[in-house]
C-alpha positions in Angstrom: -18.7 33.8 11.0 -16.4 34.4 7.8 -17.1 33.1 4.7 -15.0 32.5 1.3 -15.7 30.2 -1.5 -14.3 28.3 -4.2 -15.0 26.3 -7.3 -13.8 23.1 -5.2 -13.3 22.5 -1.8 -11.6 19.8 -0.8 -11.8 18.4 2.6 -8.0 16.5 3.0 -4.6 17.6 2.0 -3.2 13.5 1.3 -2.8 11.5 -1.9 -6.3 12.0 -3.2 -7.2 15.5 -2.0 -4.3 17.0 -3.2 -4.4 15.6 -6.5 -7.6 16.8 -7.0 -6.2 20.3 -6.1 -3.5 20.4 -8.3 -6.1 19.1 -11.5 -8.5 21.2 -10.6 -6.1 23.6 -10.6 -4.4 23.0 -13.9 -8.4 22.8 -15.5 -8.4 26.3 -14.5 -10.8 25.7 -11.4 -10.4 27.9 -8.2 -9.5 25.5 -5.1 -9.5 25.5 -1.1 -8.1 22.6 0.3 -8.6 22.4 4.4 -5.8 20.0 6.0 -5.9 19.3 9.5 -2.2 18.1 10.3 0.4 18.7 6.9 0.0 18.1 3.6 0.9 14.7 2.1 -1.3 12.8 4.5 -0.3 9.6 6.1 1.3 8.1 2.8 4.0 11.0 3.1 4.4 11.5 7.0 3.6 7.8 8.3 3.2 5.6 5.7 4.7 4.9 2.3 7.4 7.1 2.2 8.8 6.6 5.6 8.2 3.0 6.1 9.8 2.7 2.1 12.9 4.6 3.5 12.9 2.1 6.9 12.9 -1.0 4.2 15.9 0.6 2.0 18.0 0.9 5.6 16.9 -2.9 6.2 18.2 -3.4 2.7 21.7 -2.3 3.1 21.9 -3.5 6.6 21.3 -7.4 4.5 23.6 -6.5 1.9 26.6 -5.8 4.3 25.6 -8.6 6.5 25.9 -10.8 3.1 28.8 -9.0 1.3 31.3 -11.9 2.1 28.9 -13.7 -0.3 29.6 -11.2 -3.2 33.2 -11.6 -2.6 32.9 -8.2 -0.5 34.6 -7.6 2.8 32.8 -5.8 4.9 32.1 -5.6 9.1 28.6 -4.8 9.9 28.5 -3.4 13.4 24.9 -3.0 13.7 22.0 -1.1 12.8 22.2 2.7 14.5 18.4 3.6 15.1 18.8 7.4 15.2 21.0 7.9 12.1 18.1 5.8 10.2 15.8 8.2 11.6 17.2 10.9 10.2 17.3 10.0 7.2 13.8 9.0 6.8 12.9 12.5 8.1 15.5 14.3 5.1 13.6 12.1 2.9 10.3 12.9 4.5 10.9 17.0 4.9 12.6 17.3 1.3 9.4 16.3 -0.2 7.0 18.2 1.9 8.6 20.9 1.3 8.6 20.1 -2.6 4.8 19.4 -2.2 3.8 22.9 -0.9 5.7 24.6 -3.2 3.6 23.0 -6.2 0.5 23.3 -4.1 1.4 27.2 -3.6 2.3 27.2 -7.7 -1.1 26.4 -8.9 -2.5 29.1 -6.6 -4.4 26.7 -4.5 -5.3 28.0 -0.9 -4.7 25.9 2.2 -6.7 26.3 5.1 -5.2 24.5 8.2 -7.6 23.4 10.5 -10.2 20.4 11.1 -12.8 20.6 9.0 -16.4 19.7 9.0 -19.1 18.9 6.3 -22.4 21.5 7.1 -24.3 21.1 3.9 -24.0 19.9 0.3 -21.8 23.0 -0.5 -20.5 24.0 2.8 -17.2 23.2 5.0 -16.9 24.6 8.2 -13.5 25.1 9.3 -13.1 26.7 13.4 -15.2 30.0 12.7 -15.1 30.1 9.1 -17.7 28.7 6.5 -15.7 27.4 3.4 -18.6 26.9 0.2 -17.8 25.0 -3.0 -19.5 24.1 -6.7 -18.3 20.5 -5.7 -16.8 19.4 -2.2 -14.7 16.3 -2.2 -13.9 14.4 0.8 -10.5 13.0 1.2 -10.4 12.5 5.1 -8.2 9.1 4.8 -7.8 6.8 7.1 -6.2 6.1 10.6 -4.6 2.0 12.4 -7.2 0.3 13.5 -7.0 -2.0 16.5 -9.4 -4.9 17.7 -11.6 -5.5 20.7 -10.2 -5.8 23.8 -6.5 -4.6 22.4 -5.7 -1.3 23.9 -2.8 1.3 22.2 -0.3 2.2 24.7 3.3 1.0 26.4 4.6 -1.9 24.2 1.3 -2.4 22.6 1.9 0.1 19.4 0.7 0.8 15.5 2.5 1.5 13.0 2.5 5.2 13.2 4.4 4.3 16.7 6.2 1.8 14.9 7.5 4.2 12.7 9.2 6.1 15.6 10.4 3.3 18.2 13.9 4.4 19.6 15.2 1.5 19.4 15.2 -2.4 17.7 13.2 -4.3 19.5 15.2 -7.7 20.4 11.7 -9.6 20.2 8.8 -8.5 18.3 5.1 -10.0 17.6 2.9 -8.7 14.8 -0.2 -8.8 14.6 -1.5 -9.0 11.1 0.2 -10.5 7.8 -1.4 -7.9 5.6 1.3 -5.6 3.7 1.9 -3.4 6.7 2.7 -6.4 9.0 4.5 -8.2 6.8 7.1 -5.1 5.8 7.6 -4.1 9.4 8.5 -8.0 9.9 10.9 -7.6 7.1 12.1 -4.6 8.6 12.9 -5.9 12.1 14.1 -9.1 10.8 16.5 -7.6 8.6 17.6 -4.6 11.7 18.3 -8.0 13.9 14.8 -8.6 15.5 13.4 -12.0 16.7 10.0 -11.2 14.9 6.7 -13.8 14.7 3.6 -12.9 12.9 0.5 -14.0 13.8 -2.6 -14.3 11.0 -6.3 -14.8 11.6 -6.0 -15.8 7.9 -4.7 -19.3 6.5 -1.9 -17.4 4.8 0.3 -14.0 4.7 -0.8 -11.4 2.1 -4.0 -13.1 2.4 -5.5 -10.9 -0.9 -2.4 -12.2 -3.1 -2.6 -15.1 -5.2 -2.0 -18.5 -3.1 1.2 -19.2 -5.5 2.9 -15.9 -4.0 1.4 -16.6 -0.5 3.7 -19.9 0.1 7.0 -18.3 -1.7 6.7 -15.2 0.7 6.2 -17.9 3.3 9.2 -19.8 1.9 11.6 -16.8 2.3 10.4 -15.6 5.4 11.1 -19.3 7.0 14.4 -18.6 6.0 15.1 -15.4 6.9 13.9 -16.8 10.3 10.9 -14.9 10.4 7.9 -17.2 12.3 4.6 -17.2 10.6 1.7 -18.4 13.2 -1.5 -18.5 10.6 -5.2 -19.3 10.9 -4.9 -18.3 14.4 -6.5 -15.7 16.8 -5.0 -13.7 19.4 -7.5 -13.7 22.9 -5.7 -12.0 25.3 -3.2 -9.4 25.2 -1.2 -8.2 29.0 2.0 -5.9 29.4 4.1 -5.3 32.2 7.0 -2.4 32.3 9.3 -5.4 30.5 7.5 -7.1 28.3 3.8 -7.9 26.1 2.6 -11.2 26.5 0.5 -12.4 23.4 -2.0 -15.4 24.3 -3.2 -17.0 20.9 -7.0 -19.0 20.4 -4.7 -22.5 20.2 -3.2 -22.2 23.7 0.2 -20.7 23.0 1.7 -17.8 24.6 4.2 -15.4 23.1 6.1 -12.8 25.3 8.3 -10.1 23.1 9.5 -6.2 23.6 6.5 -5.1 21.7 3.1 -6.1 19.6 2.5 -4.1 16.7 -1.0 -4.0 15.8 -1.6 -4.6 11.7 -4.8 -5.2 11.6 -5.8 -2.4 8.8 -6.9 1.0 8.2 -10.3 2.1 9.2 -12.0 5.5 7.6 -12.0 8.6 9.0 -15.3 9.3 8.5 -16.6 9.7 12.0 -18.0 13.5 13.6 -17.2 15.4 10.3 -21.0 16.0 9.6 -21.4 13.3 6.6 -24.2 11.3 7.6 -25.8 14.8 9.0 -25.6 16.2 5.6 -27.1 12.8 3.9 -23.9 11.3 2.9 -24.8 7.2 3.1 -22.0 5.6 5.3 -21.6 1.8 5.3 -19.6 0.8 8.4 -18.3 4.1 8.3 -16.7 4.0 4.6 -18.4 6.5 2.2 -20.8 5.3 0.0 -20.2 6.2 -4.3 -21.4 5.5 -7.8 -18.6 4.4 -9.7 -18.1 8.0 -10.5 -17.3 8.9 -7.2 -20.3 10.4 -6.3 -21.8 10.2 -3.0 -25.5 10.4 -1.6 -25.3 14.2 -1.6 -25.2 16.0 -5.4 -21.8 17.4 -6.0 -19.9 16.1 -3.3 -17.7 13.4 -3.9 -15.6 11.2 -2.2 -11.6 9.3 -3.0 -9.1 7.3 -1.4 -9.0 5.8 2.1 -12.8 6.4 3.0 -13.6 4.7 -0.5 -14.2 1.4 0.2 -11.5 -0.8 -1.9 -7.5 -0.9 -1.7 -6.2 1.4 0.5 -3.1 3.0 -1.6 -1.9 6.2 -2.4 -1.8 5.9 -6.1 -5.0 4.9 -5.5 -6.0 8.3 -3.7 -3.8 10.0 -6.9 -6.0 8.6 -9.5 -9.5 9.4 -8.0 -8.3 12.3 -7.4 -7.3 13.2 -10.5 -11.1 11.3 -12.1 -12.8 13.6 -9.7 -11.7 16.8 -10.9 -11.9 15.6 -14.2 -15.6 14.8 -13.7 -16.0 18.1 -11.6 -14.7 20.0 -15.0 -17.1 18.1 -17.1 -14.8 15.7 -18.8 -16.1 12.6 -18.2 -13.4 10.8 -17.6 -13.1 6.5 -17.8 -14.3 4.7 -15.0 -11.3 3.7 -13.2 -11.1 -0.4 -13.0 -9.6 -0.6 -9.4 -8.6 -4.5 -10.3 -5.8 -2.7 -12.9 -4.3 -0.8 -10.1 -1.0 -2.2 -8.9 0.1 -3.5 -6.1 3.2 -3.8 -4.2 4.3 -5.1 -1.0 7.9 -4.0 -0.5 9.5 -6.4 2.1 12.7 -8.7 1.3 11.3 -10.6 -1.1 9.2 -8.0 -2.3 5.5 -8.9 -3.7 3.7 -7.2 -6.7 0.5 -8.0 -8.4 -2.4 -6.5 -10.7 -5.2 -7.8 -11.9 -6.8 -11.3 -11.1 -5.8 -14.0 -8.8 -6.2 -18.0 -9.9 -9.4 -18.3 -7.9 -11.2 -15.1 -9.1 -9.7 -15.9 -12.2 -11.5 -19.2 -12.3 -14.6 -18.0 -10.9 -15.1 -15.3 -13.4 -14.0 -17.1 -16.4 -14.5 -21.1 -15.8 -12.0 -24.0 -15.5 -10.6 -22.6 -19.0 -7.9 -20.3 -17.4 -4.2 -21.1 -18.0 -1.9 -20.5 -15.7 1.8 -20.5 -15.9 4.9 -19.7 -13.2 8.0 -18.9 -13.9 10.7 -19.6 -11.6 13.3 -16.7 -10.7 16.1 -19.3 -10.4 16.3 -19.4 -14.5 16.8 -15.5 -14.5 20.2 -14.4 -15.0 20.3 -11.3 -13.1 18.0 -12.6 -10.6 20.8 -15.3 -9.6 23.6 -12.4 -9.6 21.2 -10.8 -7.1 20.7 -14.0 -5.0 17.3 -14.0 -5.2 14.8 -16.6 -5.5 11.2 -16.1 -6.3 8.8 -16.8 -9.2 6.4 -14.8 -11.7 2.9 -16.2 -12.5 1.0 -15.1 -15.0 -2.7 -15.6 -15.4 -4.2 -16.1 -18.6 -8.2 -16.2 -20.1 -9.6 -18.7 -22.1 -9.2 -16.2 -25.0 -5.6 -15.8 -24.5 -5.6 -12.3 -22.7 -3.1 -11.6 -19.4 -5.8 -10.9 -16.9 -3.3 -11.3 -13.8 0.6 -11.1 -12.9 1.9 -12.1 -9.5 5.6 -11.9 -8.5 7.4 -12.1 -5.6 11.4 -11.5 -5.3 13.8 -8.7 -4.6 12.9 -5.8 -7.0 10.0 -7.4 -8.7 8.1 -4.2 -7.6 9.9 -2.7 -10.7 8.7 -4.8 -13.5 4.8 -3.8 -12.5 4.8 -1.2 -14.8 4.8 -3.9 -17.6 2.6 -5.7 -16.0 -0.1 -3.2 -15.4 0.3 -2.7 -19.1 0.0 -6.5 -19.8 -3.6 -6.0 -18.0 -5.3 -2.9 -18.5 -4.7 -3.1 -21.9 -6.1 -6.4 -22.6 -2.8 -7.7 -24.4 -2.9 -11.2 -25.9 0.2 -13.6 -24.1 1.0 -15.1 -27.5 1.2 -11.3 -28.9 3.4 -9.8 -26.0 5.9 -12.7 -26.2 7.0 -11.1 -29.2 8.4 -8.5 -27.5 12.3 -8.9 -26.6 14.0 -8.3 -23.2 16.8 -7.0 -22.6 19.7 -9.7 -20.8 20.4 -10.2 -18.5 17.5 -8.3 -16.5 14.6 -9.7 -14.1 12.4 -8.3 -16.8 13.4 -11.5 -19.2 11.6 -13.1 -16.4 7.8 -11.9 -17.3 9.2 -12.5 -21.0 10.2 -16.2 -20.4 6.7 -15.9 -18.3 4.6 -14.9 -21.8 7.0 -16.9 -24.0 5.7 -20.2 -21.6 2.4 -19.3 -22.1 2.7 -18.9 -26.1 4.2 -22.6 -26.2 8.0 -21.4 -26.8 9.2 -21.7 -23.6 13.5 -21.2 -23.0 15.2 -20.5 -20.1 12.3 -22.9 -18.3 14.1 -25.7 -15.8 12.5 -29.4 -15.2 
């Protein structure tokens, strides 16, 4: 058997294993990263970027649909499956191809293969032993499904989703997480007949409730159906359709059922537990350093229990080679990461819902929500939505939630709002520029400081 080493091996080429490649990298560390498939992981081949590129298609599909409204004429003939396609995959390939050119620039080695944890130090990739000063295992994650529901014909995930030939006329989702709920959006917007079915009592179940009911809201218009608090128990196909039986009796036939049920880990016969690594239902167990059971091997991203996002995987990533180097880098507060669900409305949040809110603070928190129908450019946009910010009983943001088109843009501000403790009365101060759906957070802080303007009734 060969045999090359490394200052850190990395085991996964996505989000968080190849950040830590490139910052071990720049800290002057030498670097083997092992990738299975192609670098960028599932947030660059079947996840974020794709399904992103999908909603921006469903987008201009709504605005020519609409354009009369904007005193536009315009015929919209369809939606042309192939040509959207290709564009994803332009998108997709432009920045793969960008991605191994910086991952060749910082002289980082790629081994393509599966690899396999043999020891606190060791990888083993086909014939080859691959040793590290620090391992880090970045094996991500994959769809999950649930008992009983089998993957195949019209029964699909997203990955499958991601690739369908054609719009389906009639579609059921399973699961109103964010990946159920964008595909909805998607099919909706491409023409699809689309219900969503929810074990939960509401979509985006881990949102605050006040964003729960306005995505609700917009979906009842856009005609999407939202079946919630209720199980599926029996799932049968057939070469022309999927028939859907659900816990309170009803039956729904469609094309096809995507299953959106979450991600599970991708943890299983890679040699963790063998070499000590503590699993718990197969996510890896860490300190909030990152480190697991085993000295110097550490673990980011998907197989981390906590949000499952890229930026997620970019920032561990990044804190793990930081800590491998000796840095000692800040604790990363996972409530301060952002989050963004990108159908039409779109859905973005950091920090603390109401309820944990309340139960981590008392009955002292102030809350306050803005309403997108007193924002200017929001109304030239024909949106409707709403801003809510959540405020401690010493005056601190400690949560924004917005839903409405674009709001994912304004949670740069907001994620400032949080992780840098900023007092509401203090950040209402600052001036927005008009007319932009930023004012909107402004008017939000203004409310909260008692000098509220553009608020209606």
């Amino acid at each position: 058997m060969s045999h090359r080493s490394a200052d850190v091996v990395i085991l996964g080429g996505g989000s968080g294993g190849y950040a830590a490649a490139i910052r071990s990298a720049e800290l002057g560390r030498s670097v083997i990263l092992v990738e299975e498939n192609e670098l960028g992981g599932t947030c660059l081949h079947q996840g974020c970027i794709p399904t992103k590129a999908l909603l921006h298609s469903a987008e201009v599909a709504d605005s020519a649909r609409t354009a009369s409204q904007f005193g536009v004429d315009v015929t919209f003939d369809g939606v042309d499956l192939e040509k959207v396609l290709s564009y994803q995959n332009t998108i997709v390939t432009r920045l793969h191809k960008g991605l191994q050119g910086l991952v060749d620039s910082y002289g980082i080695t790629v081994v393509n293969g599966r690899g396999r944890l043999v020891g606190p130090n060791g990888v083993e990739v086909d014939d080859e032993l691959i040793t590290g000063g620090a391992v880090v295992l970045a094996t991500g994650s994959s769809p999950k499904t649930l008992p009983g529901i089998g993957i195949g014909g019209r029964v699909v995930t997203s990955d499958q989703a991601l690739v369908l030939p054609s719009v389906p006329k009639k579609a059921i989702i399973l699961g109103g997480g964010v990946i159920g709920v964008e595909f909805a959006s998607v099919w909706a917007s491409f023409g699809a007949s689309v219900t969503i079915v929810e074990a939960t009592p509401r979509l985006v179940p881990n949102e605050d409730e006040t964003i729960s009911k306005y995505l609700e809201r917009a979906f009842r218009r856009r005609k999407i159906t939202a079946k919630t608090g209720v199980r599926v128990t029996e799932v049968t196909q057939n070469e022309d359709a999927v028939s859907v039986t659900l816990g309170s009796g009803d039956i729904l036939d469609a094309d096809v059922l995507l299953v959106a049920v979450g991600r599970g880990p991708n943890t299983a016969s890679m040699g963790y537990e063998e070499t000590g690594v503590m699993l718990d239902k197969g996510f890896v167990v860490t300190s909030d350093r990152l480190r697991t059971t085993v000295p110097n091997v550490f673990a980011v991203g998907d197989i981390v229990p906590g949000l499952q996002l890229a930026h997620r995987g970019f920032q561990q990533g990044i804190f793990v080679a930081e800590e491998i180097a000796g840095l000692r880098p800040d604790v990363i507060d996972e409530t301060g990461i952002p989050r963004v669900t990108y159908s039409h409305p779109e859905v973005a949040s950091v920090g603390l819902t109401e309820t944990a809110a309340r139960e981590k603070f008392g009955e002292n928190v102030e809350t306050v929500t803005y309403d997108l129908a007193g924002n200017g450019k929001s109304q030239i946009l024909k949106t409707s939505g709403a801003v809510k910010l959540v405020v401690a009983p010493t005056g601190v943001v400690v949560g924004v939630h917005m839903v409405g088109d674009r709001v994912g843009e304004l949670i740069g501000e907001a994620q400032l709002l949080y992780n840098f403790e900023v007092d509401a009365a203090q950040a209402a101060k600052f001036v927005h520029a008009h007319p932009t759906q930023g004012e909107a957070l402004g008017e939000a802080l203004m409310a909260v400081a008692g000098k509220p303007l553009h608020v209606h009734g």
